[in-house]
GULUMLO-670993 format. One record per residue: residue number from 0; residue in three letters; x, y, z of N, C-alpha, C, O, CB in turn. Coordinates in nm, 2 decimals. Glycine has a CB too. Example, Ala and Ser with C-alpha at 12.3 -4.5 7.8 and 13.67 -1.06 7.14 Angstrom:
! GULUMLO-670993
+-----+---------+--------+--------+--------+--------+--------+--------+--------+--------+--------+--------+--------+--------+--------+--------+--------+
! num ! residuo !    n_u !    n_v !    n_w !   ca_u !   ca_v !   ca_w !    c_u !    c_v !    c_w !    o_u !    o_v !    o_w !   cb_u !   cb_v !   cb_w !
+-----+---------+--------+--------+--------+--------+--------+--------+--------+--------+--------+--------+--------+--------+--------+--------+--------+
!   0 !     ALA !   1.32 !  -0.57 !   0.78 !   1.23 !  -0.45 !   0.78 !   1.32 !  -0.33 !   0.78 !   1.42 !  -0.33 !   0.85 !   1.13 !  -0.45 !   0.90 !
!   1 !     SER !   1.28 !  -0.22 !   0.71 !   1.37 !  -0.11 !   0.71 !   1.29 !   0.00 !   0.79 !   1.34 !   0.11 !   0.80 !   1.41 !  -0.06 !   0.57 !
+-----+---------+--------+--------+--------+--------+--------+--------+--------+--------+--------+--------+--------+--------+--------+--------+--------+
! end
This chain:
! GULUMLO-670993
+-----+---------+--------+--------+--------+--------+--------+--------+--------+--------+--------+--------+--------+--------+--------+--------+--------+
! num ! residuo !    n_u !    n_v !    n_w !   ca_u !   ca_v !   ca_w !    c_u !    c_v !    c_w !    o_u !    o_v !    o_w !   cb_u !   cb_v !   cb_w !
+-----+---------+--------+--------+--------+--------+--------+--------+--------+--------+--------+--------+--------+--------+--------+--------+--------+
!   0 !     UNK !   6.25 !  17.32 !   4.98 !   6.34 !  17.35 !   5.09 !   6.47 !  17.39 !   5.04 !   6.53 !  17.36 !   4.94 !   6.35 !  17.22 !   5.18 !
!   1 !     UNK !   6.52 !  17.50 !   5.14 !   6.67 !  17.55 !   5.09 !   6.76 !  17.49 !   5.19 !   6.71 !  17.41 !   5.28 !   6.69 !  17.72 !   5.08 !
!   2 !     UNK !   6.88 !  17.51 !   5.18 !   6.99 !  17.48 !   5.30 !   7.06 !  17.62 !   5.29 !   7.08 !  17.66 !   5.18 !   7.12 !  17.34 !   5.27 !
!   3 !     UNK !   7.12 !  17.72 !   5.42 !   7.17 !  17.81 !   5.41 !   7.29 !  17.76 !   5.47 !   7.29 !  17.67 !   5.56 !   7.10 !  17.92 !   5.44 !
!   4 !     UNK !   7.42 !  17.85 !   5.39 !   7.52 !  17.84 !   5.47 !   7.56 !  17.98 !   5.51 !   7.58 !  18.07 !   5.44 !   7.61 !  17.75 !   5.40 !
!   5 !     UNK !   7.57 !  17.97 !   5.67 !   7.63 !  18.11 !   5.68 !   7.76 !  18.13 !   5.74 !   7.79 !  18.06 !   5.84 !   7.55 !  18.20 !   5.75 !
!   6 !     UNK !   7.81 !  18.19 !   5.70 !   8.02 !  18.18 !   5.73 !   8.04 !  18.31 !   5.77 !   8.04 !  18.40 !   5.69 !   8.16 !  18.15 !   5.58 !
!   7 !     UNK !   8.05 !  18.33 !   5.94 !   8.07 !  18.45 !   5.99 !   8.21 !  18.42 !   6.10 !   8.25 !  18.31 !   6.16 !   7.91 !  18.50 !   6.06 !
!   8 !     UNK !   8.25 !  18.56 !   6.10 !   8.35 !  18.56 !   6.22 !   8.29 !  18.54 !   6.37 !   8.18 !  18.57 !   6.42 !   8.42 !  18.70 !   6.22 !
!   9 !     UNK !   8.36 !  18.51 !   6.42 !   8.31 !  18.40 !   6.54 !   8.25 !  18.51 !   6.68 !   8.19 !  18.47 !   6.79 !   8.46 !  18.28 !   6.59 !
!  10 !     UNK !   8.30 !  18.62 !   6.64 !   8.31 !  18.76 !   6.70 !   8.16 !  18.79 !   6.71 !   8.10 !  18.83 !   6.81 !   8.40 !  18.88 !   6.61 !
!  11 !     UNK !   8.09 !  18.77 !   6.57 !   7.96 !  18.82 !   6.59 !   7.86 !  18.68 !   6.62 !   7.75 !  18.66 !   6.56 !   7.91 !  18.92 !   6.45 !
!  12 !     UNK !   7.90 !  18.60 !   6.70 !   7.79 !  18.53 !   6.69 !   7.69 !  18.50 !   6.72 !   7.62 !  18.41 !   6.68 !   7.80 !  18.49 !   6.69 !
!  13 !     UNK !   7.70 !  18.59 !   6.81 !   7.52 !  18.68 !   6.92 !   7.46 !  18.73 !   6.84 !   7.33 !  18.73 !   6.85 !   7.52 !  18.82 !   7.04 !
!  14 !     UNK !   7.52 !  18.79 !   6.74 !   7.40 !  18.95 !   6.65 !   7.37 !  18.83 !   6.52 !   7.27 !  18.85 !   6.45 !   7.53 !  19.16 !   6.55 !
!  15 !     UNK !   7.45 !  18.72 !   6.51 !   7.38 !  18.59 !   6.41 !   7.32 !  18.48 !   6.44 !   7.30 !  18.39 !   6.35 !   7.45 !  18.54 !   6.33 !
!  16 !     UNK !   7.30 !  18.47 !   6.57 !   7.22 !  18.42 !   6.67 !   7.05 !  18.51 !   6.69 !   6.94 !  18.47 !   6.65 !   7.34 !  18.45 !   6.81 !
!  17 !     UNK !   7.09 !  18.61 !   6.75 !   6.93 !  18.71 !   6.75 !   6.88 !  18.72 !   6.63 !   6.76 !  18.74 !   6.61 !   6.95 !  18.87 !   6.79 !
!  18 !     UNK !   6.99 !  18.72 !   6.52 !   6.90 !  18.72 !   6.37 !   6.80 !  18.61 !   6.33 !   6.68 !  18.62 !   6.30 !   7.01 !  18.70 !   6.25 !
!  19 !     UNK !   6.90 !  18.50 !   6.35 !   6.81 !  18.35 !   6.30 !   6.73 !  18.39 !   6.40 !   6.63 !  18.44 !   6.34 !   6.89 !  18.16 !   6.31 !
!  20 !     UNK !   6.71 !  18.41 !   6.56 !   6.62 !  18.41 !   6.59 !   6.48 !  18.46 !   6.60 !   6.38 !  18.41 !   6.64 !   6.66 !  18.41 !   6.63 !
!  21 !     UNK !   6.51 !  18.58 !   6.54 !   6.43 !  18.74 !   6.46 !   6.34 !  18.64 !   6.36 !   6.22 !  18.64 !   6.39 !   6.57 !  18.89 !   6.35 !
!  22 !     UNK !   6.37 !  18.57 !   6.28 !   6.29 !  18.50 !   6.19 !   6.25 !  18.35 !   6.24 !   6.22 !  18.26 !   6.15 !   6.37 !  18.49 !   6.05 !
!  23 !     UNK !   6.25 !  18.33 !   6.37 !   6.19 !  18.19 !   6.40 !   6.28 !  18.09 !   6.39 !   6.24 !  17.99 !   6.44 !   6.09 !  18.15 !   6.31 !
!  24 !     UNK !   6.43 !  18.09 !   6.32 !   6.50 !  17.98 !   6.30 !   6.55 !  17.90 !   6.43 !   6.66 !  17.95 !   6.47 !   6.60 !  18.00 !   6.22 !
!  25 !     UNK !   6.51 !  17.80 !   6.50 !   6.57 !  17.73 !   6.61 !   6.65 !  17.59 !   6.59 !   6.71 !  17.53 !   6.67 !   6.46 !  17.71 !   6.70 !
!  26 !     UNK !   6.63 !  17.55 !   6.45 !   6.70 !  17.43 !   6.44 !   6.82 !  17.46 !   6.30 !   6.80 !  17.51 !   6.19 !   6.58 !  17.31 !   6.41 !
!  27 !     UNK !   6.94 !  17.42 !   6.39 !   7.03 !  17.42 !   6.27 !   7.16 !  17.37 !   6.35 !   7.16 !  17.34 !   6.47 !   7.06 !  17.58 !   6.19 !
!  28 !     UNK !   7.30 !  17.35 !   6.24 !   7.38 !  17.30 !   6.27 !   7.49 !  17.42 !   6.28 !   7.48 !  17.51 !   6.19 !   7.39 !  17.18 !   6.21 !
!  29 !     UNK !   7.60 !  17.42 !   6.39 !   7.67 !  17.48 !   6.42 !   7.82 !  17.45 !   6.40 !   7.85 !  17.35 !   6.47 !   7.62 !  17.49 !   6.50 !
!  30 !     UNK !   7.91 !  17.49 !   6.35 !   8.04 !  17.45 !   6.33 !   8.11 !  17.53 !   6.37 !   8.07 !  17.64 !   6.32 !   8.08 !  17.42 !   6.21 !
!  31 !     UNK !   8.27 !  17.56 !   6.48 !   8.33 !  17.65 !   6.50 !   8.42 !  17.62 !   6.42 !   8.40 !  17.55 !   6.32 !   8.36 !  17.68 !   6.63 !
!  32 !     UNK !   8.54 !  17.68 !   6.46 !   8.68 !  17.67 !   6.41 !   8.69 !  17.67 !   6.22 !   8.77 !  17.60 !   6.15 !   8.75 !  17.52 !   6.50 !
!  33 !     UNK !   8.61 !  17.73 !   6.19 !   8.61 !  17.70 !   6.03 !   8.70 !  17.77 !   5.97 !   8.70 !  17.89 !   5.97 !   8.49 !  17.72 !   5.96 !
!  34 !     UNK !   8.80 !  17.69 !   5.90 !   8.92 !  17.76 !   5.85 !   8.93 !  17.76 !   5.68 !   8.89 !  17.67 !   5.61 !   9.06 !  17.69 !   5.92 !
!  35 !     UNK !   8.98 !  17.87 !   5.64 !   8.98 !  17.86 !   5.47 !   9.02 !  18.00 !   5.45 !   9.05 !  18.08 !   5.54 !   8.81 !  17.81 !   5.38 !
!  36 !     UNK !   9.01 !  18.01 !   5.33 !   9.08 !  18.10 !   5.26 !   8.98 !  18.20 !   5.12 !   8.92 !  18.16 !   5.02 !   9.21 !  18.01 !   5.21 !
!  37 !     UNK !   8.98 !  18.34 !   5.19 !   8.81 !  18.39 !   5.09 !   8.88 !  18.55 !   5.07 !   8.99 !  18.60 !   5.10 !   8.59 !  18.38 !   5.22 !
!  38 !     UNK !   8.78 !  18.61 !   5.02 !   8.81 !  18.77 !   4.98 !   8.86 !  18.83 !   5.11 !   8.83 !  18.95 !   5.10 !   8.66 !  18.85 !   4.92 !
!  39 !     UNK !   8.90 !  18.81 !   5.19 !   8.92 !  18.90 !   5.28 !   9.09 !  18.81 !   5.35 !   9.15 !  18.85 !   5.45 !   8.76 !  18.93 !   5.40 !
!  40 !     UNK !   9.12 !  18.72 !   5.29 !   9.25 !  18.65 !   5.32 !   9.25 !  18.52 !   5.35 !   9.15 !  18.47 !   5.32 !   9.32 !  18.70 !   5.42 !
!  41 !     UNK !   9.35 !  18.42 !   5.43 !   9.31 !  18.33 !   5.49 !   9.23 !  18.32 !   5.62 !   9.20 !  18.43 !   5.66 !   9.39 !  18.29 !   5.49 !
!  42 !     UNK !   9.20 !  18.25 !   5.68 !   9.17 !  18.22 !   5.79 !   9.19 !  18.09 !   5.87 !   9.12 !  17.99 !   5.90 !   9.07 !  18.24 !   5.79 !
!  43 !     UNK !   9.30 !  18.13 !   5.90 !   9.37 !  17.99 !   6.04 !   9.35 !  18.04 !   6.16 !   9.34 !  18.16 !   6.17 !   9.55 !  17.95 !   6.04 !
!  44 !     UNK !   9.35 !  17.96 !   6.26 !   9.40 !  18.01 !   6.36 !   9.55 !  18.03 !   6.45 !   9.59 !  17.94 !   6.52 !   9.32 !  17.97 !   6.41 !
!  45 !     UNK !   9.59 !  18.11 !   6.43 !   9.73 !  18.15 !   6.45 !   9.72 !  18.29 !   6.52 !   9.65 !  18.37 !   6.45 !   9.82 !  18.16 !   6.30 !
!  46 !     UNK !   9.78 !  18.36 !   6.65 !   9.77 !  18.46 !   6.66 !   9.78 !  18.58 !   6.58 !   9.76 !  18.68 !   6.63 !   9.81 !  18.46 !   6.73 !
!  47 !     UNK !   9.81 !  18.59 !   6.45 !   9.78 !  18.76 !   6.37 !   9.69 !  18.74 !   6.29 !   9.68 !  18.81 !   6.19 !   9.89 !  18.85 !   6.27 !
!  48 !     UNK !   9.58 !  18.58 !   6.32 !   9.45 !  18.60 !   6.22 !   9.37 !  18.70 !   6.29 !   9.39 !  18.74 !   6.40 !   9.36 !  18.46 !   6.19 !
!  49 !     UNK !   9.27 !  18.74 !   6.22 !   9.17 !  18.83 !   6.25 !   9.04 !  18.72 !   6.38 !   8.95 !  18.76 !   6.46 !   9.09 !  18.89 !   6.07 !
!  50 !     UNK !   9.07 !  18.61 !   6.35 !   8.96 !  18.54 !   6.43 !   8.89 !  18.42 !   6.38 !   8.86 !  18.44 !   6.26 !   8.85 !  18.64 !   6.46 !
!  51 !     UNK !   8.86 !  18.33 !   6.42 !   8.84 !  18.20 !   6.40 !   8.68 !  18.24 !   6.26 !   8.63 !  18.34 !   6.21 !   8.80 !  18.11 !   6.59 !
!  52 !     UNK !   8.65 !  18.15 !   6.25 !   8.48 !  18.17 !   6.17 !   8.43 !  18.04 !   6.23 !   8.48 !  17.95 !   6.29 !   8.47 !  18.18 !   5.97 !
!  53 !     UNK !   8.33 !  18.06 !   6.19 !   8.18 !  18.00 !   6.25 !   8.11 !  17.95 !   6.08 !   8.14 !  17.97 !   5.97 !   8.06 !  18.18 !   6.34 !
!  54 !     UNK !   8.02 !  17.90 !   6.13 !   7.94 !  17.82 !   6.00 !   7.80 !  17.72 !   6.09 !   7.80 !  17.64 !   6.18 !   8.09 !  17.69 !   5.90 !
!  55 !     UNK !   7.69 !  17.80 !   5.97 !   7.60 !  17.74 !   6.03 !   7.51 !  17.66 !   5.92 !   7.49 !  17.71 !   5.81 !   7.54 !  17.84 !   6.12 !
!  56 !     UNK !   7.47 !  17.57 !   5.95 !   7.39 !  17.53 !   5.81 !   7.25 !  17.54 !   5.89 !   7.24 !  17.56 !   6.01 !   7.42 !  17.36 !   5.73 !
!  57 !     UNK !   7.14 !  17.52 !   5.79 !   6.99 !  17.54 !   5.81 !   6.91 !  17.51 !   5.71 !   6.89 !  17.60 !   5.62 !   6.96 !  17.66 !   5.84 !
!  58 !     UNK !   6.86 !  17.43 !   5.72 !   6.70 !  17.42 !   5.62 !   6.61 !  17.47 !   5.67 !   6.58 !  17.47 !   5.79 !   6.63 !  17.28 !   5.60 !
!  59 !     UNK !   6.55 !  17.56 !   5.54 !   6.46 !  17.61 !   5.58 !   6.34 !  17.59 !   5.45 !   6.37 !  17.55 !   5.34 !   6.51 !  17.76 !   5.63 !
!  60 !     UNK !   6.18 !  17.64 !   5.49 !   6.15 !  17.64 !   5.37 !   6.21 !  17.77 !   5.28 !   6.29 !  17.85 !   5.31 !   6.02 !  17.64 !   5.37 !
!  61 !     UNK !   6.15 !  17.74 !   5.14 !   6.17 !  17.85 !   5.01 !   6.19 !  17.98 !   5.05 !   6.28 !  18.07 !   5.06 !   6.05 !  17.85 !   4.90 !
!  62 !     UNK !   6.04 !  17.98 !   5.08 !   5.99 !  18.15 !   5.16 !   6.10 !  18.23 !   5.25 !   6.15 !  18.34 !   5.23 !   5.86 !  18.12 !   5.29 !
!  63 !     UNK !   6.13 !  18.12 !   5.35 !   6.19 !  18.17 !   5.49 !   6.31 !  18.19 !   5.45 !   6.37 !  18.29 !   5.50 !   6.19 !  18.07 !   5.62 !
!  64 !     UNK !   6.40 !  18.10 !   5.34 !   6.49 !  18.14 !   5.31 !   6.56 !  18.28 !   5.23 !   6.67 !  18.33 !   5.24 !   6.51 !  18.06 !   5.29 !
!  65 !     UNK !   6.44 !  18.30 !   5.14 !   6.48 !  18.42 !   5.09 !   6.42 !  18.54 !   5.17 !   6.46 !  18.65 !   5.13 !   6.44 !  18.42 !   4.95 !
!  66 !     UNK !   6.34 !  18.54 !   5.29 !   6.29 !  18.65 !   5.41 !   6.46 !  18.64 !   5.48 !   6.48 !  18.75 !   5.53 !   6.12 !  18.59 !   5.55 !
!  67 !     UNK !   6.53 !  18.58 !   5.49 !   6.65 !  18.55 !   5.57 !   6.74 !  18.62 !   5.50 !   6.83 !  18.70 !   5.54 !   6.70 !  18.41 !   5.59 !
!  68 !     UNK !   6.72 !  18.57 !   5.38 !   6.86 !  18.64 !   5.30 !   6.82 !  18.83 !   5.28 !   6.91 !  18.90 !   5.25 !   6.88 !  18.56 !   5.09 !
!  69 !     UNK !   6.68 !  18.88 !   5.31 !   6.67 !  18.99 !   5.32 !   6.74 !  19.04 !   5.44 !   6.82 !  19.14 !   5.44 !   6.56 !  19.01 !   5.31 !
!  70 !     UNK !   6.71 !  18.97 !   5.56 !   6.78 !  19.01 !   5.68 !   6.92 !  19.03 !   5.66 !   6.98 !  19.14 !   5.66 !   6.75 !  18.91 !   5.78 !
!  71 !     UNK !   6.97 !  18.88 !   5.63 !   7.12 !  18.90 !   5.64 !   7.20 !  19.02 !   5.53 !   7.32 !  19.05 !   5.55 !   7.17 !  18.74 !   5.61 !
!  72 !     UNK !   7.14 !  19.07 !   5.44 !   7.16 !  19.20 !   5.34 !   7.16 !  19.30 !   5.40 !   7.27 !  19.35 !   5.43 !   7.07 !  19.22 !   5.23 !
!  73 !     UNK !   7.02 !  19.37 !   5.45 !   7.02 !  19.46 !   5.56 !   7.12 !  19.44 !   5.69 !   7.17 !  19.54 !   5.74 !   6.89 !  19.45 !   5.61 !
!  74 !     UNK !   7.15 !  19.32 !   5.75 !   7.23 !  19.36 !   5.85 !   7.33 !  19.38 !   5.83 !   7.38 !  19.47 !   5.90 !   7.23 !  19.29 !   5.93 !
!  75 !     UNK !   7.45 !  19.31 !   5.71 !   7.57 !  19.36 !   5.60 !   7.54 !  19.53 !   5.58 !   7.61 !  19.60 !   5.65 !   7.54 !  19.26 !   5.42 !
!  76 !     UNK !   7.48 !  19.58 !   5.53 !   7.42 !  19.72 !   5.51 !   7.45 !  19.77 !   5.65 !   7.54 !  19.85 !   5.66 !   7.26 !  19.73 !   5.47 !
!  77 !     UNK !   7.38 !  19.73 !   5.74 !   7.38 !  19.82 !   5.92 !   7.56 !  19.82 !   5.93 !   7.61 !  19.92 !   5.96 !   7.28 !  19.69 !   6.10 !
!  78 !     UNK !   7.62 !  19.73 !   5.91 !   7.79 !  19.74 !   5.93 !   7.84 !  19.81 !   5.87 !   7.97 !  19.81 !   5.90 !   7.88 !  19.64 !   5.91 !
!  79 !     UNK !   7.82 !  19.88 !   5.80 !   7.88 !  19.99 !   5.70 !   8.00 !  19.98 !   5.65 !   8.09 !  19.92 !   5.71 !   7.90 !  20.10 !   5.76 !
!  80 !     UNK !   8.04 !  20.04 !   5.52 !   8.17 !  20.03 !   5.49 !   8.28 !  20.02 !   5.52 !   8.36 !  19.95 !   5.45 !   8.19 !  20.07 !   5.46 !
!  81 !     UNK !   8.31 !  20.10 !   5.66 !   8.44 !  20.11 !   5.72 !   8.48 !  19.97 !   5.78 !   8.60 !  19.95 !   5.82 !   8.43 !  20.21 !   5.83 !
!  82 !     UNK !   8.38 !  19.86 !   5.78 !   8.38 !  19.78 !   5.89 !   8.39 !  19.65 !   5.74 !   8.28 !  19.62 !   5.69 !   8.22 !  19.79 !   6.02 !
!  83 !     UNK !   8.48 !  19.59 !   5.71 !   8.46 !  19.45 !   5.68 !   8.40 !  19.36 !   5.73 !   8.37 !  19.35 !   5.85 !   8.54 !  19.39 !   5.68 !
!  84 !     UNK !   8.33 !  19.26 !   5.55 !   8.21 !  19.20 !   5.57 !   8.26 !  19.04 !   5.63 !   8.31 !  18.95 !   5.57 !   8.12 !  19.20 !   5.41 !
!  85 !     UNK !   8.22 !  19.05 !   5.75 !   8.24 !  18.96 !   5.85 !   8.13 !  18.79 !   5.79 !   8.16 !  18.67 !   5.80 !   8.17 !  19.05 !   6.02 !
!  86 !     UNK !   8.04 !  18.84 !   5.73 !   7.93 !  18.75 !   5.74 !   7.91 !  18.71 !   5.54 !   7.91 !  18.80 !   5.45 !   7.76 !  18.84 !   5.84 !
!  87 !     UNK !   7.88 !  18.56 !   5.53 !   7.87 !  18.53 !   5.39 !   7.79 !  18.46 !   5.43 !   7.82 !  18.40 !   5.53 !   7.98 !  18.49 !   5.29 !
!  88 !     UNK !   7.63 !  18.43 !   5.32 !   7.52 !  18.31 !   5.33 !   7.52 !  18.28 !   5.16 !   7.53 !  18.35 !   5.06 !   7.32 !  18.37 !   5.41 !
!  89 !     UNK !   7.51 !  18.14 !   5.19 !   7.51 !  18.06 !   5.07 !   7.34 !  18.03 !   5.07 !   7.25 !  18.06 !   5.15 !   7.63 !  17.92 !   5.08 !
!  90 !     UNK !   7.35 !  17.98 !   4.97 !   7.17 !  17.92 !   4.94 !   7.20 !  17.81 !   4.83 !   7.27 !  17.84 !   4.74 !   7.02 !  18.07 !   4.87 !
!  91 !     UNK !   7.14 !  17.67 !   4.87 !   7.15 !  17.56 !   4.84 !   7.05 !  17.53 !   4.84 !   6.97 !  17.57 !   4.92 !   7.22 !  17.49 !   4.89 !
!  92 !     UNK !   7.03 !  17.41 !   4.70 !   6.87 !  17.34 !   4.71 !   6.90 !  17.25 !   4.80 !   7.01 !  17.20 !   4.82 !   6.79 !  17.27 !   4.57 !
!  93 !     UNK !   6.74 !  17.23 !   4.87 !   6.81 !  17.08 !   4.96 !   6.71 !  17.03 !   4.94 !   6.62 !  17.09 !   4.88 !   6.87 !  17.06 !   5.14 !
!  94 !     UNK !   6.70 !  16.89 !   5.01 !   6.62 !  16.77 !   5.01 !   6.62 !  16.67 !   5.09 !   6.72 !  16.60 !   5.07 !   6.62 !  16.71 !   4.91 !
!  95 !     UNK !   6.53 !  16.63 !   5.19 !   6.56 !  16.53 !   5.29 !   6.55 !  16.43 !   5.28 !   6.44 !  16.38 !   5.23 !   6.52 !  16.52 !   5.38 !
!  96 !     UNK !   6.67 !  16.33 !   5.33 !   6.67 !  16.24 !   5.23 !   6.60 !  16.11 !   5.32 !   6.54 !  16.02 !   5.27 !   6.82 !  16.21 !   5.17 !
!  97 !     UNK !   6.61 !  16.13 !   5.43 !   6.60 !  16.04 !   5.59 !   6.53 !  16.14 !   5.66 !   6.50 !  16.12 !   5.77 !   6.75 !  16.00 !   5.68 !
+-----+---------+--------+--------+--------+--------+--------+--------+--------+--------+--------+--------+--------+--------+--------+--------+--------+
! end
């Protein structure tokens, strides 16, 4: 089993919504207001940030998670250069413990 973490601007969170959904994923955890600081600057929320972020976690199996990380590459790809990369997925071993 993997755990994905995905850290997107909060802007897209329909087109990373239809994604997980595109591959079957219906169970996961959802976090708004996620604030930190990454390749593209900080992120607070203060009016001249670019916009809050999002964070979703998800277990999934092995398989599903690397069919996901194909998605989420291609869809990075469909945004094209001009457009900063809104969306980062992590991949974590996981294990349930309960």
């Amino acid at each position: 089993m993997k755990m994905l973490m995905i850290v997107f601007r909060r802007s897209i969170v329909e087109r990373i919504h239809a994604l997980l959904k595109e591959y079957d994923v219906n169970a996961f955890t959802e976090l708004h207001n996620v604030a930190g600081r990454g390749e593209t600057g900080p992120n607070v929320e203060f009016f001249l940030s670019p916009g809050p972020n999002s964070m979703i976690l998800t277990a999934v199996s092995e398989q599903l998670a690397y069919r996901l990380i194909e998605g989420f590459t291609r869809f990075k790809a469909e945004q094209g250069t001009d457009q900063p990369n809104h969306v980062h997925v992590f991949i974590l071993p996981c294990e349930q413990a309960v």
